[in-house]
GUSE-51083 format. One line per 8 residues: number of its first residue (from 0); their letters; for each residue y, z, x of N, C-alpha, C, CB. Coordinates in steps of 0.1 Angstrom, whole numbers, plus 5000, padded with zeros to 4 digits. Glycine has a CB too. Example, Ala and Ser with C-alpha at 12.3 -4.5 7.8 and 13.67 -1.06 7.14 Angstrom:
<recs>
0	AS	4943:5078:5132:4955:5078:5123:4967:5078:5132:4955:5090:5113 ~ 4978:5071:5128:4989:5071:5137:5000:5079:5129:4994:5057:5141
</recs>
This chain:
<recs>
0	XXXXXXXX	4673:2895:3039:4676:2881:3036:4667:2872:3045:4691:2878:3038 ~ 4660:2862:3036:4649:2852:3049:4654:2843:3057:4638:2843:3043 ~ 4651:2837:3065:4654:2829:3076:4661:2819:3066:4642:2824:3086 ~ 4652:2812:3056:4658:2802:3047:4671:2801:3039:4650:2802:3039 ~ 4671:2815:3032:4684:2820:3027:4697:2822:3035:4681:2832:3023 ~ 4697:2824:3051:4707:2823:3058:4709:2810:3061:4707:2830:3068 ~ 4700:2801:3063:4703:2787:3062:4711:2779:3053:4694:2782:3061 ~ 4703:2784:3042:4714:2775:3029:4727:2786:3029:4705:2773:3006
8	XXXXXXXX	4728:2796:3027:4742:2803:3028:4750:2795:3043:4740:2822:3029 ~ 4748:2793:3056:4756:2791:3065:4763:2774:3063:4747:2794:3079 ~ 4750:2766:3056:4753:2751:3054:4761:2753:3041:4738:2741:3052 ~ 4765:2762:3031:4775:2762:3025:4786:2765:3026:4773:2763:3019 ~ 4785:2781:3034:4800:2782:3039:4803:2771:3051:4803:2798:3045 ~ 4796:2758:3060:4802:2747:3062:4808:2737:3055:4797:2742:3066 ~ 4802:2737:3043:4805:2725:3032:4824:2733:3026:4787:2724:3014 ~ 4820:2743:3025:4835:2749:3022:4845:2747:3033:4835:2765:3019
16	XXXXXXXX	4840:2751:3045:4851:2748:3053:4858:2730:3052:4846:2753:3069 ~ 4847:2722:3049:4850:2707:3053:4857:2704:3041:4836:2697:3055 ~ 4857:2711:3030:4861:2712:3011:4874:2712:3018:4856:2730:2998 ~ 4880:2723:3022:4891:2732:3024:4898:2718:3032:4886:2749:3032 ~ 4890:2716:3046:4897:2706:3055:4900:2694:3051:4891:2704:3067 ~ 4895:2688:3041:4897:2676:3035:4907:2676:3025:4886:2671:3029 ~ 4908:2688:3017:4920:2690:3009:4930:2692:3010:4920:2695:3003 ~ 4934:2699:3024:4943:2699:3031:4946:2688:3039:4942:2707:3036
24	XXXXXXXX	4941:2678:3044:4944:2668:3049:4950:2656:3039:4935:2666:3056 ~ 4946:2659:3029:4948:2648:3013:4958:2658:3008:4931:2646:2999 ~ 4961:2667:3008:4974:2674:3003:4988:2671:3008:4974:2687:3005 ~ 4982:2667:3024:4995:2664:3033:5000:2655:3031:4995:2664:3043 ~ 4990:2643:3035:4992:2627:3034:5002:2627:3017:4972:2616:3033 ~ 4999:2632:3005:5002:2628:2998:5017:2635:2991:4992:2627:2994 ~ 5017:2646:3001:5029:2648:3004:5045:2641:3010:5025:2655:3009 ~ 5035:2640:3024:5043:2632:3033:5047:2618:3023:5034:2629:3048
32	XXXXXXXX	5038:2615:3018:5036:2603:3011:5048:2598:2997:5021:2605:3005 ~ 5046:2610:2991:5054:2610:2981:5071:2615:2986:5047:2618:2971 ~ 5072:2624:2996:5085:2625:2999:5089:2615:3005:5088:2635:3005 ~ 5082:2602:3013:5090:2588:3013:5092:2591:3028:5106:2586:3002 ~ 5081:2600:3036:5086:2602:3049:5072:2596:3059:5091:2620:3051 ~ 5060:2588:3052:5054:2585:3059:5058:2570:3064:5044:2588:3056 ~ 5065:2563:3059:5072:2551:3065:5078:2554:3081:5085:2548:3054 ~ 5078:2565:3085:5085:2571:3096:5076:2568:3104:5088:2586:3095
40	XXXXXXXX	5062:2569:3103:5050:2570:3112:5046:2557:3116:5038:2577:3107 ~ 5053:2546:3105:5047:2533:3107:5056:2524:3112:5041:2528:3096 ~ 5075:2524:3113:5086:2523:3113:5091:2526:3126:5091:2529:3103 ~ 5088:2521:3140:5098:2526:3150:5114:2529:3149:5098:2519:3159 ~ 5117:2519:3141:5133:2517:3143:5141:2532:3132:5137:2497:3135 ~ 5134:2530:3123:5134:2543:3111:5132:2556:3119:5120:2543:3099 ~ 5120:2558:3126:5117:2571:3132:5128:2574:3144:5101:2570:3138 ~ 5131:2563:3146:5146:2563:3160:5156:2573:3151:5158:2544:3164
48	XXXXXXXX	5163:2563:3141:5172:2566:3134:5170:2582:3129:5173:2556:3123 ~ 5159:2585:3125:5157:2596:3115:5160:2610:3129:5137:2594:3105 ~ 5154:2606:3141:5152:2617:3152:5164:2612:3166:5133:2616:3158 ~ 5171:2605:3165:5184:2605:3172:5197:2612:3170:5188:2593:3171 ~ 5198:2618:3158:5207:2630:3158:5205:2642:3155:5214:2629:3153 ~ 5190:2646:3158:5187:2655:3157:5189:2667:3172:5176:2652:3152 ~ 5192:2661:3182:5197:2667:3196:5184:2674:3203:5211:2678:3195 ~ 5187:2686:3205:5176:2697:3211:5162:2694:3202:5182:2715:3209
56	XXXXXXXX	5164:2692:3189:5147:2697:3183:5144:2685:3182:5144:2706:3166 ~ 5154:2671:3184:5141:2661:3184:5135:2657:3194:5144:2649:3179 ~ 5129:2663:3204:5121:2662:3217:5101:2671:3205:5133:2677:3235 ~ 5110:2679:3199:5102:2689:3192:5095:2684:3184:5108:2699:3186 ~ 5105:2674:3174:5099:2672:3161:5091:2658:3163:5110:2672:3150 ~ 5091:2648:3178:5085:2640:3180:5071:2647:3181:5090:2633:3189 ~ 5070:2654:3192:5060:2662:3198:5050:2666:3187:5066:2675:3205 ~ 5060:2670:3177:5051:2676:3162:5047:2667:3155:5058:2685:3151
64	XXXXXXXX	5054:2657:3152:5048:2644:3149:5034:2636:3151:5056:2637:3154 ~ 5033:2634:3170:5022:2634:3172:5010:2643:3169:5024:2631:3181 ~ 5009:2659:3170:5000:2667:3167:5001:2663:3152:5002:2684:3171 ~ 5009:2664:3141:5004:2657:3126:4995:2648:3126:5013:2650:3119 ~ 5001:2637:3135:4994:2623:3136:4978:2626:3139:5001:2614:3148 ~ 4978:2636:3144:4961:2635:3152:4955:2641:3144:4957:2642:3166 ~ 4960:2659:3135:4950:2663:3132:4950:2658:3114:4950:2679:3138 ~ 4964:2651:3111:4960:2647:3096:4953:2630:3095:4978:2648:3085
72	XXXXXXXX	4951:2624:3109:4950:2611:3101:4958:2601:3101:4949:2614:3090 ~ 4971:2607:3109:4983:2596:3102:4983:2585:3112:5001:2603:3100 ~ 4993:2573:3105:4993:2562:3111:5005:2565:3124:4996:2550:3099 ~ 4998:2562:3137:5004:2571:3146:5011:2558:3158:4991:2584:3153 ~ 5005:2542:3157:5010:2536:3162:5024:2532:3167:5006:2531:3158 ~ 5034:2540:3156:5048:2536:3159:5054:2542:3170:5057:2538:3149 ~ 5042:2557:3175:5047:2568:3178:5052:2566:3199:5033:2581:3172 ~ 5045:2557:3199:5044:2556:3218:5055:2547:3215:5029:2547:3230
80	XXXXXXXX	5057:2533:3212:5068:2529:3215:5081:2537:3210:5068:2516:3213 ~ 5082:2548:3199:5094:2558:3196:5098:2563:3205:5093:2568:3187 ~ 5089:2564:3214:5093:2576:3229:5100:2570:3237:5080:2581:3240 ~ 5098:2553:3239:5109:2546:3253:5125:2548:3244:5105:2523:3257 ~ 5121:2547:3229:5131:2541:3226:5141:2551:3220:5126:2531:3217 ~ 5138:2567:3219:5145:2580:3216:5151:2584:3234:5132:2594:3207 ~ 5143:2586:3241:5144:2590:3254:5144:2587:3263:5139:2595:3256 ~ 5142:2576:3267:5141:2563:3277:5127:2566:3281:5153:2561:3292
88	XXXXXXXX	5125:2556:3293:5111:2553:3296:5100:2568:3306:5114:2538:3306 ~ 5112:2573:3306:5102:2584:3320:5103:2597:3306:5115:2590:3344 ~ 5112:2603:3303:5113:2613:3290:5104:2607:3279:5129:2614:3285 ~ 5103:2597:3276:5095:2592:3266:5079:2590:3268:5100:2580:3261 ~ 5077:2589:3281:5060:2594:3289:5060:2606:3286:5056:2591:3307 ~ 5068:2618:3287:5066:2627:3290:5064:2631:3277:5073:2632:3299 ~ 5068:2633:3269:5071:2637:3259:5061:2633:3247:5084:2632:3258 ~ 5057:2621:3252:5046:2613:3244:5032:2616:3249:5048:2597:3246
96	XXXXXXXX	5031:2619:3260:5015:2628:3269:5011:2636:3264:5014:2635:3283 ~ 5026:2649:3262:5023:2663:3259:5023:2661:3244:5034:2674:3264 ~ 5027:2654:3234:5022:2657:3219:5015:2647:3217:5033:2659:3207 ~ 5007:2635:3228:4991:2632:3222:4981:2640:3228:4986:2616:3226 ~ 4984:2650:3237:4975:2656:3244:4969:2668:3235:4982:2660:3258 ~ 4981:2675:3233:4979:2688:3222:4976:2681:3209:4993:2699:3220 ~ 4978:2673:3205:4977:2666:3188:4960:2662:3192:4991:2647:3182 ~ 4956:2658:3204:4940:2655:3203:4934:2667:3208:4934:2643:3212
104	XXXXXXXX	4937:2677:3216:4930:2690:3215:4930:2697:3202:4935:2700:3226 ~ 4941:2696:3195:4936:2699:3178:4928:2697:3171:4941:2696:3169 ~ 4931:2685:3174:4918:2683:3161:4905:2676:3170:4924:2668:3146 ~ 4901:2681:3184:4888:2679:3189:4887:2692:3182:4884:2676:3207 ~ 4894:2706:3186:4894:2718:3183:4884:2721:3164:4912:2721:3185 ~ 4896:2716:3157:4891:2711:3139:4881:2705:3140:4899:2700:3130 ~ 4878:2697:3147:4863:2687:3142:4852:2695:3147:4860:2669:3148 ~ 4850:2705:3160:4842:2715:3164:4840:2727:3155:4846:2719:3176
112	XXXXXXXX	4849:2731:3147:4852:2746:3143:4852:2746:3130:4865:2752:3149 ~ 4858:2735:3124:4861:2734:3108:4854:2722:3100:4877:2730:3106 ~ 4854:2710:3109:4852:2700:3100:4837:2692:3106:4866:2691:3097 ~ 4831:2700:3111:4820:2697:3123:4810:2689:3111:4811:2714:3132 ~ 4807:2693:3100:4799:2686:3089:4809:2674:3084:4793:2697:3076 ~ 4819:2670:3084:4826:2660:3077:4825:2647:3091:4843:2667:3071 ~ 4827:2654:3101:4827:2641:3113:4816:2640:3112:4833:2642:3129 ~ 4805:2647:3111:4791:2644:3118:4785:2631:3105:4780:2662:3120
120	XXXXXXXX	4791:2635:3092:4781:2627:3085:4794:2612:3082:4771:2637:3069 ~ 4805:2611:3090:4814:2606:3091:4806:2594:3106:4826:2618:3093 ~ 4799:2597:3113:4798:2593:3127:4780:2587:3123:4802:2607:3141 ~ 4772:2591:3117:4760:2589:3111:4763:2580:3106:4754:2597:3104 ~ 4773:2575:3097:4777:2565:3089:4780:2549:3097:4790:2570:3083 ~ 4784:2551:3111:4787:2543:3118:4787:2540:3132:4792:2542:3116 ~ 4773:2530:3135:4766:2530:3147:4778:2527:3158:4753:2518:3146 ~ 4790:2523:3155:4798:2523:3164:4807:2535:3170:4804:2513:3161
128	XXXXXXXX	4806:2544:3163:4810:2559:3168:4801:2566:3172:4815:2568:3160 ~ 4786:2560:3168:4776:2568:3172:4776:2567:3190:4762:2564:3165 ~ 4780:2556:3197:4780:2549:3209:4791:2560:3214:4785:2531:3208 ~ 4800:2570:3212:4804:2579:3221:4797:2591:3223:4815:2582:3220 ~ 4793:2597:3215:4780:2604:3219:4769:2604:3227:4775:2604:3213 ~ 4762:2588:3223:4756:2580:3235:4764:2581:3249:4755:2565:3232 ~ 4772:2579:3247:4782:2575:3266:4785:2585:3269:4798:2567:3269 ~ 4790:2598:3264:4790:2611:3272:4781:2617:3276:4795:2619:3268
136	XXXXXXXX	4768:2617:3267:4755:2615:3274:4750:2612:3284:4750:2609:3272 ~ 4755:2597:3289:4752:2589:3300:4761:2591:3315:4753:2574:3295 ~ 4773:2591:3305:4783:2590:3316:4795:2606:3320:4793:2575:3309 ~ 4794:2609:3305:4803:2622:3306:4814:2615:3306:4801:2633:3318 ~ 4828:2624:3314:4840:2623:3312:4843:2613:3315:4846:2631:3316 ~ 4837:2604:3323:4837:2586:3324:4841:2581:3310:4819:2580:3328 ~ 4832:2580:3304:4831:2574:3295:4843:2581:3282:4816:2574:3293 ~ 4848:2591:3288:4860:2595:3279:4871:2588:3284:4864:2609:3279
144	XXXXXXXX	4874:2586:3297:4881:2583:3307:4882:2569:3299:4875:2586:3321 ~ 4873:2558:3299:4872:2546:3299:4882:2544:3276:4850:2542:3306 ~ 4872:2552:3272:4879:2552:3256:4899:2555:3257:4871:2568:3244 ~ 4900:2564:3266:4907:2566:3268:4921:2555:3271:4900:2574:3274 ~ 4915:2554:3282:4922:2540:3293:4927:2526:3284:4907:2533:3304 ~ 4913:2526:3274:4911:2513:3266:4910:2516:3254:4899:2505:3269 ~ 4922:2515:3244:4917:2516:3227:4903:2509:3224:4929:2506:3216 ~ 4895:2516:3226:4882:2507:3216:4881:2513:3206:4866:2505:3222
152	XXXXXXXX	4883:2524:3205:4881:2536:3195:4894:2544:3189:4871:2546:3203 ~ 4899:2543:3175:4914:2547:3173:4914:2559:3180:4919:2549:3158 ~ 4926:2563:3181:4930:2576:3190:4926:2589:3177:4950:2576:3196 ~ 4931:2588:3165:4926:2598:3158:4919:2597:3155:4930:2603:3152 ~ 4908:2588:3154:4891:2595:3145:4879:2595:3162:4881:2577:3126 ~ 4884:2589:3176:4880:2597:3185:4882:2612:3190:4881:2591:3192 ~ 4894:2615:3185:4898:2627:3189:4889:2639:3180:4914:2627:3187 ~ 4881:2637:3169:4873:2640:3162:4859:2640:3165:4875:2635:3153
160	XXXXXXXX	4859:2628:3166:4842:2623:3174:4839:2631:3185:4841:2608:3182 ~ 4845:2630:3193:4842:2638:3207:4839:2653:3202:4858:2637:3220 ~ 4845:2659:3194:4842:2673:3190:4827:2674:3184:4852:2679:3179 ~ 4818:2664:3188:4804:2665:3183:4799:2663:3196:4800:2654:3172 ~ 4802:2658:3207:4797:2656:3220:4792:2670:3225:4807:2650:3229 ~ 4791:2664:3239:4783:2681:3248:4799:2683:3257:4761:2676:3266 ~ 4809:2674:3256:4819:2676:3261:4825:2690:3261:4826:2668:3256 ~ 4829:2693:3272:4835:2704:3273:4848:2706:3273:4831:2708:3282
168	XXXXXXXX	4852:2717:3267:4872:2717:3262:4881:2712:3272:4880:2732:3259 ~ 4878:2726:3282:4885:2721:3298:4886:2703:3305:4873:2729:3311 ~ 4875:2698:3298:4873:2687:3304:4878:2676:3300:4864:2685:3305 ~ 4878:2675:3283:4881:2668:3272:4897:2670:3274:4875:2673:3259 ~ 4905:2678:3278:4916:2683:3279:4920:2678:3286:4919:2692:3280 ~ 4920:2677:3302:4923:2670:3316:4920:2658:3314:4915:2674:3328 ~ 4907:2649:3310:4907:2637:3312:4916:2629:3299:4891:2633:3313 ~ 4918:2639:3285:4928:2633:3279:4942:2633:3286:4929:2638:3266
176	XXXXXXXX	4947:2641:3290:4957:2638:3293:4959:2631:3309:4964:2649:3289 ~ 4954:2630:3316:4950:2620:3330:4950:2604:3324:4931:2624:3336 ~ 4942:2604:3315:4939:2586:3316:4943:2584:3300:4917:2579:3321 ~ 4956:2593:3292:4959:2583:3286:4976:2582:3289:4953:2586:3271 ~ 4977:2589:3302:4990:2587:3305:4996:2572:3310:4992:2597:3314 ~ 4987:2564:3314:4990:2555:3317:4998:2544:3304:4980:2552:3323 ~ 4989:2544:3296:4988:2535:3285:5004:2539:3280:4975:2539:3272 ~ 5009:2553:3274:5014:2564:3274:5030:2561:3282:5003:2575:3280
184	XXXXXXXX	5028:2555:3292:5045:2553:3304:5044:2538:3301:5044:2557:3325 ~ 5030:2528:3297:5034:2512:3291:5038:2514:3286:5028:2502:3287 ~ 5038:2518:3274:5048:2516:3262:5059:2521:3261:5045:2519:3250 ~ 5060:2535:3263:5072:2539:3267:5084:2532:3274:5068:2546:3273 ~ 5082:2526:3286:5084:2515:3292:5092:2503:3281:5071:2511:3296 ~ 5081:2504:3276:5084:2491:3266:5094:2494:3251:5069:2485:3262 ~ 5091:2505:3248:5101:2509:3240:5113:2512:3248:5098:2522:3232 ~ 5116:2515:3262:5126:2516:3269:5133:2503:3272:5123:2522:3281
192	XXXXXXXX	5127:2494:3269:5137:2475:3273:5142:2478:3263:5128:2455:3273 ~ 5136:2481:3247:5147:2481:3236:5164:2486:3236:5142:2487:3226 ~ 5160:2496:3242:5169:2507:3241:5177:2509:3257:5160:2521:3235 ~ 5173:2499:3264:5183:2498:3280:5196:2494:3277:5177:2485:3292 ~ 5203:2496:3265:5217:2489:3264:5221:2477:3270:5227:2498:3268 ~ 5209:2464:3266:5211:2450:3269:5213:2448:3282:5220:2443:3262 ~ 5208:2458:3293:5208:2455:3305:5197:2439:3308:5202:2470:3311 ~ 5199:2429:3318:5190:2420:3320:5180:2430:3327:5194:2406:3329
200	XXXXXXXX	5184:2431:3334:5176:2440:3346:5169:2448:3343:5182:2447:3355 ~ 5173:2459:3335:5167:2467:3330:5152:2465:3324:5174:2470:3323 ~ 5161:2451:3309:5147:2449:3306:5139:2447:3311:5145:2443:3302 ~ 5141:2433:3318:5131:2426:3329:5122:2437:3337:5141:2418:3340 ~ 5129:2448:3343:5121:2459:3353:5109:2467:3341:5136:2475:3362 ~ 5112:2468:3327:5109:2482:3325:5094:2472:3315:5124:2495:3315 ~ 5095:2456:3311:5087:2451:3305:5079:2445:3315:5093:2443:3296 ~ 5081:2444:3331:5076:2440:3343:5065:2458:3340:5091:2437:3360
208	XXXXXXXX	5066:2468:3346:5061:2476:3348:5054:2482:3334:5070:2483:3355 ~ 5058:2474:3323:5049:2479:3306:5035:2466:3312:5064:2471:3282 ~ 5041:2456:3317:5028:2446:3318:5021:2446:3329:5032:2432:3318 ~ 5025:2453:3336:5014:2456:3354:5006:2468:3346:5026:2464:3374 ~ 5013:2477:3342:5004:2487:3336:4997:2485:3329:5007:2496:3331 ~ 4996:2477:3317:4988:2473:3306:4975:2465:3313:4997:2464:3295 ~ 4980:2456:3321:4973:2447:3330:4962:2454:3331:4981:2444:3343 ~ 4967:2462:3344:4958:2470:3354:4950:2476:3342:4966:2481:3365
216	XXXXXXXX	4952:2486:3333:4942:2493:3324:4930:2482:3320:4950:2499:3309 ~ 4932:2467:3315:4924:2461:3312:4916:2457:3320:4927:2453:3307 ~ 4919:2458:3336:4906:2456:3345:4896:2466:3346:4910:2454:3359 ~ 4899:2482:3338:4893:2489:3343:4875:2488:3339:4902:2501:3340 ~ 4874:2486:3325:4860:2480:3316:4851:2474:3330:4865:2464:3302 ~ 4859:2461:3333:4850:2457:3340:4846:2460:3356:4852:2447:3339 ~ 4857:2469:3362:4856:2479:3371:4841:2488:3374:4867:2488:3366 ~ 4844:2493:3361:4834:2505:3361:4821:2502:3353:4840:2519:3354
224	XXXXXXXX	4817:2488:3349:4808:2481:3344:4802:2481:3362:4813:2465:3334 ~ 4810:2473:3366:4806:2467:3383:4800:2478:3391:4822:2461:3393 ~ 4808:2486:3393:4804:2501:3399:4791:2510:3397:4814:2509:3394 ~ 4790:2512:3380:4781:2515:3376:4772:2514:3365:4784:2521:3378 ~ 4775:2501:3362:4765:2499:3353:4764:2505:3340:4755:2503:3358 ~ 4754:2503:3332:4747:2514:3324:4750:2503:3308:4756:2534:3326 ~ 4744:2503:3300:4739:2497:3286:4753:2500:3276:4722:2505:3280 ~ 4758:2511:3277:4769:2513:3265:4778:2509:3271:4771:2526:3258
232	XXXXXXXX	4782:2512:3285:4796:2503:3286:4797:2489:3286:4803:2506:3298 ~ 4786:2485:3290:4787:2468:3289:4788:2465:3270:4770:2460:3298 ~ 4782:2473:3269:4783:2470:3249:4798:2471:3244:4774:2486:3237 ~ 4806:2483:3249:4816:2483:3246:4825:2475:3252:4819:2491:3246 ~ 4827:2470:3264:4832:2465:3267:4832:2446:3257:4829:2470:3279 ~ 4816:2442:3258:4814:2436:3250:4824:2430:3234:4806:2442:3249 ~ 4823:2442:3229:4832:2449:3218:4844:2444:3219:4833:2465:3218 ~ 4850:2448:3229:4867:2453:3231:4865:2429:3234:4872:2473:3254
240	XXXXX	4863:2424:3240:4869:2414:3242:4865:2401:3227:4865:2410:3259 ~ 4851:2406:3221:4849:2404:3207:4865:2405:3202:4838:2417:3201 ~ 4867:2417:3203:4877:2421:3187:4892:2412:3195:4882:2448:3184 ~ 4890:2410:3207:4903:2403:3214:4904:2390:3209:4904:2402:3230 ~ 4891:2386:3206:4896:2367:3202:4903:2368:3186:4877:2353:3202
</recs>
């Protein structure tokens, strides 16, 4: 067989794998969809209700929630403040680290192994995802650190992106779960004032410590702009106070 012939055979059994990974991800959604259970993902108060009498397995079925969330796509925003507000504020960090941590080593995992042609011509498409590529380049786990720290980039279609980088697993693994724990105990936090059983105090302490944290994350951009420089973080950063006005 010629060099050529293993070419087009390897670029098709890619296109099949990305066939396969896209049909399965569109099978799910429209699953979840039609059984009336993705309202859950978008719904804090619903996702409470639905996983508050579940006892032992809803620690589980949050956890699993988030890994869905990452590697199908889903709308995963409701999912940090669900955590203050199922488990209180320190169980709901915890809980909320470990299934965004494994739900983004999935599908960095999927977008390296399975769907490497669907992100890549997914990220070609758009000079603004192309800019993490660029930054791990420049900066490495910095610049994961910093996406991380700072939504500039949704949590599930970076968690994809990065599986095209020179990033390494070990590394992509530690700095996800390091610098998105913070963000991760804000909200938590903050889903915890809901659910403090109308304490004043409570609130007050647990929406004081959701806003020092939040705070502090937003100095970090210009932190590490100051420190070290370099053309894509100032772009992004750029970006990030753009999309703020």
């Amino acid at each position: 067989m010629s060099e050529e012939v293993k070419v087009q055979e390897k670029k098709k059994g890619n296109w099949k794998k990305v066939a396969v990974f896209v049909a399965v991800i569109a099978a799910v959604i429209l699953v979840i969809n039609q059984l009336g259970y993705m309202k859950y993902f978008k719904n804090p108060q619903l996702l409470k209700s639905a996983i508050d009498g579940l006892g032992f397995w809803g620690p589980v079925v949050f956890i699993l929630m988030w890994i869905a969330s990452a590697i199908f796509l889903l709308p995963g925003g409701a999912l940090g403040l669900v955590g203050g507000l199922l488990f209180g504020p320190w169980m709901g960090t915890l809980y909320t680290i470990f299934g965004a941590t494994i739900g983004a080593v999935c599908a960095f995992l999927a977008g390296k192994y399975v769907a490497r042609d669907m992100v890549k011509g997914m990220v070609e498409n758009n000079p603004k995802l192309q800019k993490i590529d660029q930054g791990v380049e420049e900066e490495g786990w910095r610049f994961l650190m910093l996406t991380r720290l700072v939504p500039i980039f949704p949590y599930n279609v970076q968690n994809y992106v990065y599986a095209l980088t020179s990033i390494d697993l070990l590394s992509y693994t530690v700095a996800t779960f390091v610098f998105m724990l913070p963000g991760c105990l804000a909200f938590s936090f903050a889903g915890g004032a809901v659910s403090s059983g109308g304490s004043p105090v409570k609130i007050i302490m647990y929406l004081a410590v959701a806003g020092v944290v939040l705070f502090g994350i937003s100095l970090i951009p210009k932190w590490l702009k100051k420190k070290r420089g370099g053309d894509v973080l100032e772009d992004l950063e750029d970006e990030e106070e753009t999309e703020g006005v």
